[in-house]
C-alpha positions as CSV (number, residue, x, y, z in Angstrom):
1,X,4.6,-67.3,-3.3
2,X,4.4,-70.8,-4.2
3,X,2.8,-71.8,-7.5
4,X,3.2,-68.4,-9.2
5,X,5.5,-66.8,-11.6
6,X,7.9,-63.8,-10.4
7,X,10.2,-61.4,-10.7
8,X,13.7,-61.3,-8.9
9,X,13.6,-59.6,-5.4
10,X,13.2,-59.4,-2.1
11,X,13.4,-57.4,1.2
12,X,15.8,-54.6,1.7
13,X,18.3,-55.2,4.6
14,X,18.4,-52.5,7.2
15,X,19.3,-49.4,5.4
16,X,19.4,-50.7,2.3
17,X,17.8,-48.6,-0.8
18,X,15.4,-50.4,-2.9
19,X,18.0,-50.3,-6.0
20,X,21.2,-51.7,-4.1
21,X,18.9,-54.5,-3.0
22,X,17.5,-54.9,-7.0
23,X,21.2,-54.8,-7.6
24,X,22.2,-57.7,-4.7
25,X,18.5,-60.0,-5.1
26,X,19.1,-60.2,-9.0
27,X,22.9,-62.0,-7.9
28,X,21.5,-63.8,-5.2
29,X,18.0,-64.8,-7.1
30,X,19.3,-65.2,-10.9
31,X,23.4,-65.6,-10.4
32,X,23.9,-62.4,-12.4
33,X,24.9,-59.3,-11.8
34,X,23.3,-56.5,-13.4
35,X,23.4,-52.7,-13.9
36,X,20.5,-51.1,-11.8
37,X,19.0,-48.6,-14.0
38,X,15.8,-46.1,-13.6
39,X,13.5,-46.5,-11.3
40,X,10.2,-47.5,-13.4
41,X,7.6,-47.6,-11.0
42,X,6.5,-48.1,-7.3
43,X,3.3,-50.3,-6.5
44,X,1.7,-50.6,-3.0
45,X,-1.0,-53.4,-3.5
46,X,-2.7,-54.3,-0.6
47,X,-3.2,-58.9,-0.3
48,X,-5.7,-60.4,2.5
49,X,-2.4,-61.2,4.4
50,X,0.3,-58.0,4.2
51,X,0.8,-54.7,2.4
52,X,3.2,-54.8,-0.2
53,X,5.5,-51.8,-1.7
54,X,7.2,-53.2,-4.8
55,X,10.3,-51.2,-6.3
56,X,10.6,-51.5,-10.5
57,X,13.8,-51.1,-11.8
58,X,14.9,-51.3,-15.1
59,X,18.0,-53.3,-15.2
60,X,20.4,-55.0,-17.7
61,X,22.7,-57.8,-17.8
62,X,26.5,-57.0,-17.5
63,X,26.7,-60.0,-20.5
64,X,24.0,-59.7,-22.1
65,X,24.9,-63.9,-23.7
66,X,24.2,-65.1,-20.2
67,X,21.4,-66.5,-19.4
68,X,20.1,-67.2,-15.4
69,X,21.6,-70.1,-13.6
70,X,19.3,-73.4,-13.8
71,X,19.7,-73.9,-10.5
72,X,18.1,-70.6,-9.5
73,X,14.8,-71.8,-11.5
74,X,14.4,-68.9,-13.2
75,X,14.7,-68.2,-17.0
76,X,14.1,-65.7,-19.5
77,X,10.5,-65.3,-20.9
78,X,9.3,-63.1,-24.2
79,X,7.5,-60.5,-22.8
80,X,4.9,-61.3,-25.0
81,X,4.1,-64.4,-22.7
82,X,4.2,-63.0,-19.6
83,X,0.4,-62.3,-19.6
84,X,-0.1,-66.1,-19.8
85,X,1.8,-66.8,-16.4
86,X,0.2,-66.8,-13.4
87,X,2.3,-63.8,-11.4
88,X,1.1,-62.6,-7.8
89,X,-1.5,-59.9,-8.4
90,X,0.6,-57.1,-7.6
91,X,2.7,-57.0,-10.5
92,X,-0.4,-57.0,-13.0
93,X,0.8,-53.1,-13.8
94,X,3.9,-53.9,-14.5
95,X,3.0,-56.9,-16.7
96,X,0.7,-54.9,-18.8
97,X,3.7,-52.5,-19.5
98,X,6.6,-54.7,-19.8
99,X,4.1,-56.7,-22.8
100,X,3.4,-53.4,-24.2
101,X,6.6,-52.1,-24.3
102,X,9.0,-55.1,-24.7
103,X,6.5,-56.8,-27.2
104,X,10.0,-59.5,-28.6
105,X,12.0,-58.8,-25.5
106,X,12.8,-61.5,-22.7
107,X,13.0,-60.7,-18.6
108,X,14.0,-63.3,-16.2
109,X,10.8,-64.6,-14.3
């Protein structure tokens, strides 16, 4: 969505699970590959234009040193900022967790 903040992902292929396409998006989106881990939490939000089921996983960098390629124009933000971003408004849930929980941490956005 152009003009807002987001999170890497995208559509599954056909056949694909949610986390093997968190696991290929996050290499395509941010040039990194990263360990898919739990499955955090499913949101259906419903926009003027399409329904939306969004797949949260928690994931970490293979090398943790490495940041996201500038190309990819994404970068790692304290989670403490995320709130002052302007995000789609599905992913308000997950916001308000990942601030509460990850008050010093940075995710890629």
């Amino acid at each position: 969505m152009a003009g807002y903040w987001e999170f890497p992902g995208g559509k599954c292929d056909d056949g694909e699970p949610p986390d093997q396409t968190t696991h290929r998006e996050c290499a395509e989106e941010i040039g990194l590959p990263v360990e898919v881990g739990p499955l955090r939490e499913v949101i259906c939000h419903r926009y003027p234009h399409a329904w939306v089921e969004l797949y949260y996983y928690d994931c970490e960098i293979r090398d943790p040193v490495l940041d996201p390629d500038p190309a990819t124009g994404f970068r790692w933000v304290p989670a403490s900022e995320l709130a002052a971003l302007v995000f789609p408004e599905a992913n308000g849930p997950i916001l308000t967790a990942l601030a509460r929980e990850y008050p010093r941490a940075a995710v890629p956005s």
